[in-house]
N, C-alpha and C positions, 0 to 999 in steps of 0.2 A: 776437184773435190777439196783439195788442200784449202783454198782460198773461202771457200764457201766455212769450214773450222778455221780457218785463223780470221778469220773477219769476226764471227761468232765470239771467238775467244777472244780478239780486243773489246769488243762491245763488253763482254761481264767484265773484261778489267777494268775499263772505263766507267762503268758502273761500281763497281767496287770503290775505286779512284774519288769517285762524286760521293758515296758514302762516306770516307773516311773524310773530304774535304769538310762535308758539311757537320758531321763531328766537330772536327776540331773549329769550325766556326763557333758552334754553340758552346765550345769550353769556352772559347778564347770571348762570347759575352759574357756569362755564367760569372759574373761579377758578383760579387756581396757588397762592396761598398766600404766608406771607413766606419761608418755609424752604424750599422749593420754587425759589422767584424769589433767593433770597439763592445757593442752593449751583448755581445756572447762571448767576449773572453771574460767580461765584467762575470757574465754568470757561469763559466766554468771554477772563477776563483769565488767567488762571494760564498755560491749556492753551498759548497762544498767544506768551508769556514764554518758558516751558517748549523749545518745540519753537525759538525761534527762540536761547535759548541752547546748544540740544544741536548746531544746524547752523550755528552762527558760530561757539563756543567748544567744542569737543568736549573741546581737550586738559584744558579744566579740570577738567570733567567725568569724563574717565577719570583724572585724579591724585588727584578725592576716592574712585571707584569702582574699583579697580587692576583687579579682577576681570572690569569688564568693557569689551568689545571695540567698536571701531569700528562693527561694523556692526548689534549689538544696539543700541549707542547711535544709531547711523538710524535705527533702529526703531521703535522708542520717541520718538525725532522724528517720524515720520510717526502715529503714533497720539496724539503728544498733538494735531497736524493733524487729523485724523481726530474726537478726543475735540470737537474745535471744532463739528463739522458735526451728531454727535448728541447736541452738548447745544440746539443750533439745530433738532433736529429732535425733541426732548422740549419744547425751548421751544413750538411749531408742534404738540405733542400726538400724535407720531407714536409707535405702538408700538414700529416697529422700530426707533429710537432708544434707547427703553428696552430691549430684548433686547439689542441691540448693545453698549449700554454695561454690562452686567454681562459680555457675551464678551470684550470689554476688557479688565474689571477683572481675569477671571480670566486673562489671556493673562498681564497685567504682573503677579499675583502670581506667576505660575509664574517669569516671567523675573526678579523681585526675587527668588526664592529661588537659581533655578540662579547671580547672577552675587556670592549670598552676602550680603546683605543681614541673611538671618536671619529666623526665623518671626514674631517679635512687631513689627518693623517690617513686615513685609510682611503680618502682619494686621492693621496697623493702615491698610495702604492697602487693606483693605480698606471702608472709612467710607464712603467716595461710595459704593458700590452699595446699604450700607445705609440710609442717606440719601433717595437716589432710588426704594428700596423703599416706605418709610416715607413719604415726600411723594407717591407717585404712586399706591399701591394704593387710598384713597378716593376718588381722582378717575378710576383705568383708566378708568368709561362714559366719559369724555370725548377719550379716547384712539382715533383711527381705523390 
């Protein structure tokens, strides 16, 4: 009877053993990449620059932008806030960080065109989502 429980009992260790094996396989691809890791440290410093000059120095802000308004420029504060938490959570491999952040992108072109910007700077903010396109579509399986 011994043999019949210790035979049992290597099998769930050996099981066990192939679980954690294949873990650590999938950490050890779970790569991000340089360009990946470059344009999310970009946005843990930019985003957070960004949002704390739009809500200490507004007025400067709307003397270089005439067009637009106090409360668009809150906005736009709270979203480069916002921009902080999913790039923290594309950092962490979250899809909805990535869906979030191209709803973003397009929120603020809309709002770069209505406050007058003009179509070629405001397609040019368009680059992070293509970026985050481009650095996340061979890695999506590692995305939950």
């Amino acid at each position: 009877m011994d043999t019949g429980s210790d035979t049992k009992e290597q099998e769930e260790q050996e099981q066990v053993e192939k679980k954690i094996e294949e873990q650590e396989e999938r950490k050890a691809e779970k790569k991000r990449g340089f360009w990946l890791t470059l344009f999310l440290v970009l946005m843990f410093v930019v985003n957070p620059l960004t949002a704390f000059t739009y809500f200490t120095n507004p007025e400067m802000v709307l003397q270089a932008s005439p067009d637009m308004t106090v409360g668009i420029l809150y906005f736009l504060g709270v979203i480069a806030t916002i921009n902080v938490a999913i790039a923290a959570g594309i950092w962490m491999w979250k899809k909805w960080a990535v869906f979030s952040f191209f709803a973003i992108a397009a929120i603020a072109f809309c709002i770069n065109l209505y406050i007058g910007i003009g179509i070629i700077p405001s397609l040019i903010g368009l680059i992070g989502p293509v970026i985050i396109y481009l650095t996340t579509r061979s890695r999506w399986q590692h995305f939950s």
